[in-house]
N, C-alpha and C positions, 0 to 999 in steps of 0.2 A: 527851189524846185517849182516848178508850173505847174498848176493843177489843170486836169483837162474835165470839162464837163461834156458829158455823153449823151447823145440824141436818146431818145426812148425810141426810135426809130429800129425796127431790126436789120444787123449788120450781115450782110455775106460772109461767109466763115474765113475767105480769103481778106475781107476788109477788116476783121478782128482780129486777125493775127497780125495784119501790118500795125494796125494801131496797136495791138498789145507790145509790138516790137519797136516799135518809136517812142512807145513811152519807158518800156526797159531800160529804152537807149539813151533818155533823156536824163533817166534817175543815174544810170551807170556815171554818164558824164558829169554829175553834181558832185557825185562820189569822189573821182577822179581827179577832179579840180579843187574840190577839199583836200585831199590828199595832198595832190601840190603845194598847196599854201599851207600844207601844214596842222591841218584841221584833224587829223587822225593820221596816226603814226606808225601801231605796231600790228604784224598781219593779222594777229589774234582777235584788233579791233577792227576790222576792214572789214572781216565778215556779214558780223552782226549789222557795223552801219550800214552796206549797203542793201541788207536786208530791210533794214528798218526804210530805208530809203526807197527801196521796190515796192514796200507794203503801201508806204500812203502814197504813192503814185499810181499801185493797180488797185486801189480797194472799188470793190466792187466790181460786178460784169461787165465785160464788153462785148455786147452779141452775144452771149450763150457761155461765151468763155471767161472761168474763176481762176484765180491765181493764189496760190499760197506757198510759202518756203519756209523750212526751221533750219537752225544752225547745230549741225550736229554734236552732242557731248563729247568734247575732246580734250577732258582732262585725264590725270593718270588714275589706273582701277577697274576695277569690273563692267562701272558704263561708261566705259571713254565709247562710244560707238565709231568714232576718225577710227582707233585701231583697228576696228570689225571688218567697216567695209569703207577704207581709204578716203570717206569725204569729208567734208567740210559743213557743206549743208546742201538740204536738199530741195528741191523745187517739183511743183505740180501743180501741173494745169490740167482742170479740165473741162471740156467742150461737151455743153450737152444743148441742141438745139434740134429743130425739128427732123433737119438733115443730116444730122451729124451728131453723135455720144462718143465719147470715149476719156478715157483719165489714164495719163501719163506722168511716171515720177523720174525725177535726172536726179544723178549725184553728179555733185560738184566737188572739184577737188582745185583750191584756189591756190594760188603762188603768187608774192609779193616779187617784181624783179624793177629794177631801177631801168634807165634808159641806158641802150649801151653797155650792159653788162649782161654776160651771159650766166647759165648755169655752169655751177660746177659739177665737177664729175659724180660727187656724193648725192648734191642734191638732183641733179637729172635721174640718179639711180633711184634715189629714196620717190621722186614724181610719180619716174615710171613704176614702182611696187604699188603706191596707193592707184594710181589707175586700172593696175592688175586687178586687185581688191575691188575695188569698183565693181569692176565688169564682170566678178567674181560672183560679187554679193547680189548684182542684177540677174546674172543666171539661174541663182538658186531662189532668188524670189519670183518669178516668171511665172 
């Protein structure tokens, strides 16, 4: 993973989102390529690393904007939270800078697929419920 060291200089809100997005982009593809080679294996572990993977490549600001993500409890029982609202874990960022405030939360709902293999009929079913859930659980927190 490349670590990028950040101007103290203040960013245009457009210029922090690119950089917030190539660095995303950077940690995803680490992930990715561990994966290939075999470095983690089962979806249940994908999560977390690429979280852990996003964390030290956004710690800290970039221009105004913070980053943070948790991996939602998704065992079985009362707080599997995956059951509640279909995700996986959740990400938020938020922008607070002179021109610009605001904090935004995404569920993710992640799927492990090989190359060349599609979904099956079960699992595109079971996909598209948790995304229901999703967009479920976003309306009612709004």
């Amino acid at each position: 993973m490349k670590i990028v060291r950040r101007a103290p200089n203040p960013y245009s809100f457009n210029e922090a989102m690119r950089e917030a997005a190539s660095i995303a982009n950077d940690a995803l593809n680490d992930v990715v390529t561990d994966y290939a080679n075999g470095k983690v294996n089962d979806e249940d572990d994908i999560t977390p690393y690429l979280l852990g993977h996003l964390k030290g490549a956004m710690k800290g600001a970039i221009g105004g904007l913070t980053w943070s993500a948790s991996v939602v409890r998704h065992r079985k029982g009362e707080a599997a939270q995956e059951k509640k609202n279909g995700a996986d874990f959740i990400i938020h960022v938020e922008v607070n800078t002179p021109i610009q405030q605001y904090s935004k939360g995404v569920l993710v709902q992640a799927k492990r697929l090989e190359p060349d293999i599609k979904l099956d009929t079960k699992a595109h079913t079971n996909l598209k419920e948790q995304c229901e859930k999703c967009l479920k659980y976003r309306q009612l927190h709004l």
